[in-house]
N, C-alpha and C positions, 0 to 999 in steps of 0.2 A: 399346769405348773403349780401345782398343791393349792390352786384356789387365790394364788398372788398374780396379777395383769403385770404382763408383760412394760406396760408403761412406765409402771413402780418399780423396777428394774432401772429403766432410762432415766427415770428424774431423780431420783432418789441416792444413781449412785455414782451419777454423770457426773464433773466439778466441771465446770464451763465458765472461763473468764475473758473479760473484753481487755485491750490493752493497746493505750495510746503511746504509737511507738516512740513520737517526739520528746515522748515524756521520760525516756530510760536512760538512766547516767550512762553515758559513755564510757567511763573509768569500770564500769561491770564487765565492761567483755576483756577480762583477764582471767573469766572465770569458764572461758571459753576453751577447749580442744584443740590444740594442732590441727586436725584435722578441718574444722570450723574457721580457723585463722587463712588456711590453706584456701577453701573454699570462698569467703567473705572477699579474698586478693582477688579472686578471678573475674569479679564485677566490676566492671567496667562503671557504671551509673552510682556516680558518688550517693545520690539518695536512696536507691538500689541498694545499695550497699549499708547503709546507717538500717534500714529496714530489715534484712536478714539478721545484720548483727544483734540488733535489737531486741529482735523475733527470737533468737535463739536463745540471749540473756534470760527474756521474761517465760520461755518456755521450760528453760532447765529451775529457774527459779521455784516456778507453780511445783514442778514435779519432785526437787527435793523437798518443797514444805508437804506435799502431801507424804510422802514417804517417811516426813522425819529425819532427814538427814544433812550433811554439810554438799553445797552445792558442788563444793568440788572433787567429793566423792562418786559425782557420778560422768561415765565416761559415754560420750556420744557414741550410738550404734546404731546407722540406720541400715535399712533390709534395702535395697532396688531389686527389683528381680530380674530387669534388664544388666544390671554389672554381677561381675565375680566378687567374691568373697576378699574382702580390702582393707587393712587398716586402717586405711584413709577415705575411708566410706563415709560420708557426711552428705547425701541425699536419696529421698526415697521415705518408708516410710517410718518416721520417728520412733524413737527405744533410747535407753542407755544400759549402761552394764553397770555392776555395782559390785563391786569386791568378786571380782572378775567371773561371773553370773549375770541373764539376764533382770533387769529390775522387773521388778513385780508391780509394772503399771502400764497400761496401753494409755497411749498418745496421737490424738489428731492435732493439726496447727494448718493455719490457713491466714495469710494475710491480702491487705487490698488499701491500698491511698491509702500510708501511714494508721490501717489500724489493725489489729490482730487476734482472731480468736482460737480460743485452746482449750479443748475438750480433754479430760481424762479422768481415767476409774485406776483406780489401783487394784487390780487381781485378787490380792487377798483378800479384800472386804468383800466379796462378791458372796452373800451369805448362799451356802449350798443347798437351802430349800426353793433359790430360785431360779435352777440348771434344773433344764427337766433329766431323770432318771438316766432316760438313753444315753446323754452327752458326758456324763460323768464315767470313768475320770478325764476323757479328752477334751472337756469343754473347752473353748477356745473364745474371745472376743475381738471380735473388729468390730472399729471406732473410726468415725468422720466425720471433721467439721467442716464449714465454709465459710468466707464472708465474701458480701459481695456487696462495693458500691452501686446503688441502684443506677445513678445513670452510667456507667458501663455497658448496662446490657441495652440501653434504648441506643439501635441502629439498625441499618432496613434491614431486615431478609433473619433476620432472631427467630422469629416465629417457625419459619420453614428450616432452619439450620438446628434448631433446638427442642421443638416442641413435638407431640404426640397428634396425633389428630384428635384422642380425649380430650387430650391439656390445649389444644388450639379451643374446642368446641367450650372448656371454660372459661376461658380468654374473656372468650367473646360475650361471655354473660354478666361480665361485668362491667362496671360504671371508669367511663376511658380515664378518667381521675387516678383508679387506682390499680391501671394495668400495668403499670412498670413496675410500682411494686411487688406484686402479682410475681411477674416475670422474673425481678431477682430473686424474690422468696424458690421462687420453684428450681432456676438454676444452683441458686447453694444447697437444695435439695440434692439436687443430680450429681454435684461434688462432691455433696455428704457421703451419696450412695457410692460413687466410684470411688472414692477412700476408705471404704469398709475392707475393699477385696485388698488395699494395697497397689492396686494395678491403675488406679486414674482413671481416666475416660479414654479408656482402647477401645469399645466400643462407640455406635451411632448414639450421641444422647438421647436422640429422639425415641431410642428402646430403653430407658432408664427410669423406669416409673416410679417419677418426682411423687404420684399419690398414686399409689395401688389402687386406694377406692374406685377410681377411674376408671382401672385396664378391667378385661380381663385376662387373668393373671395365674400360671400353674408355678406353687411352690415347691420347693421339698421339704422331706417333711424333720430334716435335720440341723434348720436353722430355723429363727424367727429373726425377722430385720424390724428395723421401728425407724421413725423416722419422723421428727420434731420441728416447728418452726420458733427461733429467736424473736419474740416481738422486740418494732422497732422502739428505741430505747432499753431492750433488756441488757443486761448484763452491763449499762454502760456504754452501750456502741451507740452511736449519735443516729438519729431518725434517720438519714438518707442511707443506712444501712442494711440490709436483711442477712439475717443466720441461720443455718440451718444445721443439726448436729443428727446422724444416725448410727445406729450401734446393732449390732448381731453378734449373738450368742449363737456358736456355732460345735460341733465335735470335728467340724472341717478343716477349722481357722489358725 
């Protein structure tokens, strides 16, 4: 990749923000979508419900400041690859459209007990000496964040429902202090990684390798994936938290 690591790609051009959702005026979601409005009705769980709307406020926010533009200039457009093609499409995986094109930004969003993190790179910044040769011009990026409340994931039978038999065998080398944390860092890993493709976790996670170093592992030779952990306290997200954000550059994507 002309001599620049693949990492300095991810840190460099990732913007990753934490966001406490209690903390979002309510009077902002009029800055929200019909479609958005439509979907926020159909939640049952009043707090449920303040958290999507929330989510979706500080997420259009992030992404008109990176763009530059007026929040209400941009129009919610998400992909599912399970639905048809819908004007009332409002889930699935994050985009908007912007003077009726799509924007020139990819979007992860992930939330968990009231807090919410948001990865995104805007396309155009993405300087062209760091798309290897092959990929150009159909480079493509997929983007994934996750958050995950650590104790969430402590309950019996985690190990065997979500783990590798690598990722058990490193488990198990650690100090019992800080296996849960351990376990959510590695599960917002796995979420990272099934939100790159857009597709979620349709596969066994237990074949999702939370750390390649781990496996062994046959890639192609048309994408490179990266995949990062949030320490607790980054971004803002309060210690009982773990993040995980991964990204692929792909001619696939």
């Amino acid at each position: 990749m002309n001599g620049i690591g693949f990492d300095v790609l991810a840190r460099e051009h990732v913007a990753v923000e934490a966001f406490d959702l209690a903390q979002v005026d309510k009077n902002l979601a009029t800055l929200l979508d019909p479609a958005e409005h439509f979907r926020a009705a159909s939640i049952v769980n009043a707090a449920t419900r303040h958290d999507f709307i929330a989510g979706r406020v500080v997420q259009r926010l992030m992404a008109a400041q990176l763009l530059q533009v007026d929040p209400r200039a941009l129009v919610a457009d998400y992909n599912c690859p399970d639905c048809s093609a819908s004007p009332l499409s409002s889930h699935g995986r994050p985009g908007y459209q912007l003077g009726g094109v799509p924007a020139p930004v990819s979007i992860s969003f992930s939330r968990s007990h009231g807090w919410a993190l948001a990865a995104m790179i805007p396309t155009a910044m993405i300087p062209i000496a760091l798309i290897p040769r092959a990929m150009i011009p159909r480079a493509g990026i997929g983007l994934g964040i996750d958050v995950q409340h650590i104790p969430a994931v402590v309950f019996a039978g985690y190990d065997d429902v979500a783990l590798s038999a690598a990722e058990k065998f490193s488990l198990a080398q650690l100090e019992p202090a800080t296996q849960d944390q351990w376990r959510a860092r590695t599960w917002a890993r796995k979420e990272a990684l099934a939100k790159v493709t857009g597709l979620g976790l349709r596969t066994d996670p237990r074949d999702i390798m939370a750390y390649p170093e781990l496996e062994e592992a046959v890639t192609g030779t048309d994408a490179k994936t990266d995949v990062w952990d949030l320490a607790p306290g980054e971004c803002g997200l309060p210690k009982d938290f773990a993040g995980a954000v991964a990204l692929r550059v792909s001619g696939k994507i």
